[in-house]
C-alpha positions as CSV (number, residue, x, y, z in Angstrom):
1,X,2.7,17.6,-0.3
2,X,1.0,18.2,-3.7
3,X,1.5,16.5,-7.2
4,X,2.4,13.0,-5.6
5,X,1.2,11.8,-9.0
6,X,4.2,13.3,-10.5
7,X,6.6,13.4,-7.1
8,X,5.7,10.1,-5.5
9,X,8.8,8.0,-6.9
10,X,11.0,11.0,-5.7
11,X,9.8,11.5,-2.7
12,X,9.6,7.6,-2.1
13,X,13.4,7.9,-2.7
14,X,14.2,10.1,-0.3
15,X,12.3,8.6,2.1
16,X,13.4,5.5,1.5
17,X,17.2,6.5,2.5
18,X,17.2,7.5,6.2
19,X,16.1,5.2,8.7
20,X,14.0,7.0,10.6
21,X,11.7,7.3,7.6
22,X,12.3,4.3,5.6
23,X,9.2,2.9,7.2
24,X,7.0,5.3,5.9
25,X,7.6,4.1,2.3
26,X,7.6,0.1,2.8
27,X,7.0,-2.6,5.2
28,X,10.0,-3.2,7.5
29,X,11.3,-6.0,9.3
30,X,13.5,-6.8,12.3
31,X,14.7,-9.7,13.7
32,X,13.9,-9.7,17.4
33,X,14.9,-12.7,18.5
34,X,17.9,-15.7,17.4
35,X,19.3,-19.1,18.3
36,X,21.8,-21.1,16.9
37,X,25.1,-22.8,17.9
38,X,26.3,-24.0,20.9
39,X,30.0,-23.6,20.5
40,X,32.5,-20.7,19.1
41,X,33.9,-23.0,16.8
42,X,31.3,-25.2,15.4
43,X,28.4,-24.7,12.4
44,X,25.3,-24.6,14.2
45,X,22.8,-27.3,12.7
46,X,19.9,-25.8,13.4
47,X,18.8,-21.9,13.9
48,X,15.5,-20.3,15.1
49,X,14.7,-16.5,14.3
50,X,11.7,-14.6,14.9
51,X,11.5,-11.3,12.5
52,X,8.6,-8.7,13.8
53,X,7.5,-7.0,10.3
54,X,5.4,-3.7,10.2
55,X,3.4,-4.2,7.0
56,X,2.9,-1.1,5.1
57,X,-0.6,0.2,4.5
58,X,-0.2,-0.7,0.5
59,X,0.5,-4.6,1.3
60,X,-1.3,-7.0,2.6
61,X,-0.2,-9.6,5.3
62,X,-0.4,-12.6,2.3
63,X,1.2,-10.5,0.1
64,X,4.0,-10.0,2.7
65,X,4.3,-13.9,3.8
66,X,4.5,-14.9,0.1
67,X,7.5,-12.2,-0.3
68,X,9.1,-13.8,2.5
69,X,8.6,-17.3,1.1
70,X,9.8,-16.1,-2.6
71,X,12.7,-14.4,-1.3
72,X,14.2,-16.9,0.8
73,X,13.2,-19.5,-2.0
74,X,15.0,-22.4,0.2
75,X,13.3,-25.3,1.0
76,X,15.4,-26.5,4.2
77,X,13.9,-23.1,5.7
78,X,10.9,-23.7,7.5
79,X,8.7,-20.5,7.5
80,X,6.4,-20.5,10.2
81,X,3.5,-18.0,10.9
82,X,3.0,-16.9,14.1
83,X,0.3,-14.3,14.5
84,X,-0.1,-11.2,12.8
85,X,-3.0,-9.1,10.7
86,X,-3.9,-7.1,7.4
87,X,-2.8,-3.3,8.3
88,X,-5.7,-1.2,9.1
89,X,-7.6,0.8,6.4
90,X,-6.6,4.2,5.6
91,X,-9.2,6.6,7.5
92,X,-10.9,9.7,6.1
93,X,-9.3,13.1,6.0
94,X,-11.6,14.9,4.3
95,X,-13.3,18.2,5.1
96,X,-16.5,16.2,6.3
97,X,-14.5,13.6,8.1
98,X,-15.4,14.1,12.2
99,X,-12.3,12.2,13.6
100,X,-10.0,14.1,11.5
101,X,-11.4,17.6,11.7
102,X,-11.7,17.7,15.5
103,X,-8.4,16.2,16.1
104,X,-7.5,19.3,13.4
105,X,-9.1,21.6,15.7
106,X,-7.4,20.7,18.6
107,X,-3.8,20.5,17.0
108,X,-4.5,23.9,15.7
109,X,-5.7,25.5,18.9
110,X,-3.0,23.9,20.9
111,X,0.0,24.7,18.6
112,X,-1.4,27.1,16.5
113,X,2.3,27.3,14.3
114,X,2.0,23.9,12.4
115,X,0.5,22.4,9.6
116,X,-2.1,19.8,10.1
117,X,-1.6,17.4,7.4
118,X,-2.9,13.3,7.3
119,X,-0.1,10.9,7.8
120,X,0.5,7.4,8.0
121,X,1.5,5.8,11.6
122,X,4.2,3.0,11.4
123,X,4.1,1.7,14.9
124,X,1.0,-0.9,15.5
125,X,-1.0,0.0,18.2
126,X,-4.1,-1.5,20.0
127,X,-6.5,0.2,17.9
128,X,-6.4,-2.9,15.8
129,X,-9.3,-3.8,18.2
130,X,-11.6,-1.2,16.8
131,X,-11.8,-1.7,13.4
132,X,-14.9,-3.6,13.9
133,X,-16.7,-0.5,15.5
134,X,-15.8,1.8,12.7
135,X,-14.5,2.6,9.6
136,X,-12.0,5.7,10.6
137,X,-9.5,5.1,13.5
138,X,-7.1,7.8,13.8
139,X,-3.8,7.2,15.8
140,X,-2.2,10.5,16.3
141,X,-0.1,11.4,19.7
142,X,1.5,14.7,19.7
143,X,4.8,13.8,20.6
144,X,8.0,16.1,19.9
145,X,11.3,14.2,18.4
146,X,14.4,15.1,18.6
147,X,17.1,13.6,16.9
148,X,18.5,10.0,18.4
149,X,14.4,9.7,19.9
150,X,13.5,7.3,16.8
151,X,16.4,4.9,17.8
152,X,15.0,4.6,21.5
153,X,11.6,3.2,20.2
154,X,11.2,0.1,21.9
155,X,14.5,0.1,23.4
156,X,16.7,1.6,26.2
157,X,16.0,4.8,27.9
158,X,12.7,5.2,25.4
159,X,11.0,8.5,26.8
160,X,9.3,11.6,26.1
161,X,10.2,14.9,27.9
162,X,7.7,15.8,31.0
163,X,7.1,19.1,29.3
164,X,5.6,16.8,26.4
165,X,3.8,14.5,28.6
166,X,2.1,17.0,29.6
167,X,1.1,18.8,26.6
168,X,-0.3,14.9,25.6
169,X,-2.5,15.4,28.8
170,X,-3.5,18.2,27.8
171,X,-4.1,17.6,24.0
172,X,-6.2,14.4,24.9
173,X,-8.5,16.2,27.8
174,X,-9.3,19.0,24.7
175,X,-9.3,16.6,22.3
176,X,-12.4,14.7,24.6
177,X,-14.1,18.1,25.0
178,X,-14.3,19.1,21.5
179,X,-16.0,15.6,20.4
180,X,-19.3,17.1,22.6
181,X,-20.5,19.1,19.6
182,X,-23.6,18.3,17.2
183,X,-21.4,19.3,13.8
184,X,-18.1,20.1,12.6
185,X,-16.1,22.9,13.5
186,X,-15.4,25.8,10.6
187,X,-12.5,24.8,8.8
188,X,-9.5,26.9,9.5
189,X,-8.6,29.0,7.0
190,X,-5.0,30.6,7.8
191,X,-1.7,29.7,6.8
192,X,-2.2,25.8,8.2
193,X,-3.8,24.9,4.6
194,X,-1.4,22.8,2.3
């Protein structure tokens, strides 16, 4: 995508309109778990929720919480934090950036067809853990989707095909192998260039 200094609000619109890419544009929230009530026919006088948010890379957790607070702006609502963290920092995906260049490589000489472009991942994943140990974590899979596959994240009959298990074998063992070099691969020039 180029010009998103000009196209950003439009493509943020777009975006913003299907579900399985809403996330990409904002943080998200779902409510995982409710009580309340007892009977068909009677006001519950109490009710528990627990809402699971995915905080977008341009927020920050406080920011988020004090959203939530604003926005529900009720003071019989107790709001009660649980656990959670900042989103990690955007890696490098420069020309001189290891991590991104040799998991380029490896997309390219795998599926040599598509465009290698940097992206943002909306699921949380343990590499939280890492960001201590360096300042670029990448979390890339390459995973096919079809359509309905987004809708059974999390949820029943989630799955991959074994055809594309096995291509993640295989992209992971390459991806391994290519990290034993002393510098940076060439940078492809071919039709893969945005």
């Amino acid at each position: 995508m180029s010009n998103l200094w000009l196209f950003s609000p439009l493509l943020g619109r777009v975006l913003e309109r299907k579900p399985d890419t809403n996330a990409f544009v904002r943080t998200t929230t779902a409510v995982t778990m409710f009580n309340a009530g007892v009977k068909v026919n009677v006001i519950p006088s109490h009710a528990e929720a627990y809402v699971n948010l995915r905080i977008h890379s341009a927020q920050s957790l406080e920011e988020v919480l004090n959203l939530i607070e604003s926005t529900v702006g009720d003071h019989r609502v107790k709001i009660e934090f649980i656990e959670g963290f900042d989103p990690l920092p955007i890696s490098s995906s420069d020309e001189k950036s290891f991590g991104f260049q040799i998991i380029k490589k490896t997309v390219l000489d795998m599926f040599p067809t598509v465009t290698v472009a940097p992206g943002i991942c909306i699921g949380n994943t343990d590499s939280r853990h890492f960001k201590d140990l360096t300042n670029d974590i990448y979390r890339f899979a390459p995973i096919w989707f079809k359509p309905g596959d987004p809708q059974r994240f999390h949820g029943i009959n989630e799955r991959i095909s074994k055809k594309n298990y096995e291509e993640l074998i295989l992209f992971f063992f390459s991806l391994i192998q290519n990290c034993d070099i002393a510098k940076l691969p060439e940078p492809h020039n071919s039709v893969h260039e945005l």
